[in-house]
N, C-alpha and C positions, 0 to 999 in steps of 0.2 A: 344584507348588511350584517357586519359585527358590531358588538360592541365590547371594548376595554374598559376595565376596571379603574384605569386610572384618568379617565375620560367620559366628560359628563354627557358627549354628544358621539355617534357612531363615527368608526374611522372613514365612514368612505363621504359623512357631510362635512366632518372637517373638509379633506381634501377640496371638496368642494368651496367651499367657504373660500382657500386659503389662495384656492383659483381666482375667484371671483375677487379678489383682494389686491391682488397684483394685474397694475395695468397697463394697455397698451404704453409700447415706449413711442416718445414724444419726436418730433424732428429733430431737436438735437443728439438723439440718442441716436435716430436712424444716420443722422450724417457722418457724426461721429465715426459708427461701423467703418461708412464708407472710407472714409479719409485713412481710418486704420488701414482696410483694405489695399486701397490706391497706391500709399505708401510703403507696406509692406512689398506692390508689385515691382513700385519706383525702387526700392533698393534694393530687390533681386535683380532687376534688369540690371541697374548699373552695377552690381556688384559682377556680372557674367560678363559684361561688356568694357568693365574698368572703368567706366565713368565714375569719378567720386564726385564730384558733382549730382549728378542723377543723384545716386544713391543715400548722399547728403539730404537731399531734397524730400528722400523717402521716410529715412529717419524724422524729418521735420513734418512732416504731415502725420507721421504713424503717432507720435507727441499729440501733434494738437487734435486729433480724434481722441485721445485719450481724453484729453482735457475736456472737449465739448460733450463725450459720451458722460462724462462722471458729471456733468453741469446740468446735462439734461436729467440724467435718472435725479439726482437732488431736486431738479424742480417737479418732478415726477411725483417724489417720495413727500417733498412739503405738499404739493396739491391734495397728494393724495390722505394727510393727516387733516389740513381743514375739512375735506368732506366728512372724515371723521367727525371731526368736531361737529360740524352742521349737522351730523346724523344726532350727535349725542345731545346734543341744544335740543334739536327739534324733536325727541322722544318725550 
């Protein structure tokens, strides 16, 4: 272990800590990915193939994975502030 001056606790339990702090992502985040994913495949295909339709279609999904990805990690990041809280009540 080190320890810095300008850190009251060693670099490698921070690290630790800041692991254990950040948590699994939630189904909307995993779905999210997905959609991104899909849609991003949806508008390559149509983009080689000239379907603007298809590719339309890709565009609109790669959108709304955004949207549900950012929905989820916000329910993620409030969750995971109450536990905070609950930690700090109950000390």
């Amino acid at each position: 272990m080190w320890f810095r001056s300008d850190r009251s606790i060693s670099g490698y339990e921070l690290e630790e800590q800041e692991e254990e702090k950040m948590g699994l992502p939630n189904n909307d985040e995993i779905e999210g990915k997905f959609d991104q994913a899909k849609g991003s495949v949806k508008e390559t295909v149509g983009r080689v193939v000239n379907d603007r339709e298809l590719e339309n279609e890709g565009r609109g999904d790669r959108a709304g994975g955004k949207v549900q990805e950012g929905f989820g990690t916000a329910r993620r990041k409030v969750g995971e502030v109450v536990e905070d809280i609950g930690d700090a009540i109950g000390k």
